[in-house]
N, C-alpha and C positions, 0 to 999 in steps of 0.2 A: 726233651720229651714233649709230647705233643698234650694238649687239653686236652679229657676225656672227654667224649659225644655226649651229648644230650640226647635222652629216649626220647622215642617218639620219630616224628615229621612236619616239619612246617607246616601252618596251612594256612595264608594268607587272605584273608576275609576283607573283601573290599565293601564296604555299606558307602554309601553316595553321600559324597561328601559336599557336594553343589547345592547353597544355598544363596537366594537371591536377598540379598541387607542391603543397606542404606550406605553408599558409600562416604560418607561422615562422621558414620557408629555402625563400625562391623559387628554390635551386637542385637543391632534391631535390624527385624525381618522388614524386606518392601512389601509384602500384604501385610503389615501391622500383627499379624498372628500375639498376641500377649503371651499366649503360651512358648511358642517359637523364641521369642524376643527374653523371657526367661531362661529357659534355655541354653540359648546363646550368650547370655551374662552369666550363668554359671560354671560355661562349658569355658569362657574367658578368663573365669576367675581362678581357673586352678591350674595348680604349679606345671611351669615348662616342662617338657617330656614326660608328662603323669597321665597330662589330660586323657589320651587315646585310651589309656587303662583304666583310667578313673570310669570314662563314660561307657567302656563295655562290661565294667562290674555290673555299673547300672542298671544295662540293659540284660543283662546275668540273671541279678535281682527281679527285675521284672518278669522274667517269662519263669521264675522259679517260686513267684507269690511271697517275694520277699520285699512287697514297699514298703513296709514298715521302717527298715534300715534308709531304704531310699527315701523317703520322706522328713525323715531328719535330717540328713544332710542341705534338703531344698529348704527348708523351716528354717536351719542356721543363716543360710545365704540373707533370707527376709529379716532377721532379726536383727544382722549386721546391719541393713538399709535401710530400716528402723531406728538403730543406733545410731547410723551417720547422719539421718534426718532431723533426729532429736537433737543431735548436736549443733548443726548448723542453726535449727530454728534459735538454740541457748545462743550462740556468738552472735547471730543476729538482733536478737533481742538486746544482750548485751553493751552493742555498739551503740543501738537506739537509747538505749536509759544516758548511756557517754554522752552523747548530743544532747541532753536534754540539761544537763549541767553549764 
């Protein structure tokens, strides 16, 4: 017996997916854009086969006056890189006090 159809019809929404990055770190833009360059680090960070979904809730949100949701999620991104920077700066620190013994 055959799956039952899914209502509806497809409808394929192609948004331009060409953007010009730094070929060393495909998450920084070649006009340096910061905004762009974010972005692109968080459009990187999330899980394999989500992204496409992830990024047009996004855009979902946005045109429905819902950044509120959307702005938490960018906020977590920063706090994680927050987090990884605090830590590097401890193990560095750390290493320096070892030498000094």
């Amino acid at each position: 017996m055959a799956a039952p159809k899914k209502p509806g019809v497809v409808r394929h929404l192609h948004i331009d997916p060409y953007l010009r990055v730094i070929s060393e770190d495909k998450s920084t833009s070649y006009s340096g854009d910061k905004r762009l360059d974010k972005t692109l680090a968080w459009f990187d960070s999330l899980p394999p086969r989500q992204a496409t979904k992830l990024a047009w809730e996004l855009i979902i949100a946005a045109c429905n006056g819902e950044l509120g949701v959307a702005r938490q999620d960018i906020s977590a991104m920063a706090d994680e890189d927050e987090q990884r920077a605090e830590a590097a700066l401890e193990a560095l620190l750390n290493n320096m006090s070892k030498d000094d013994d």
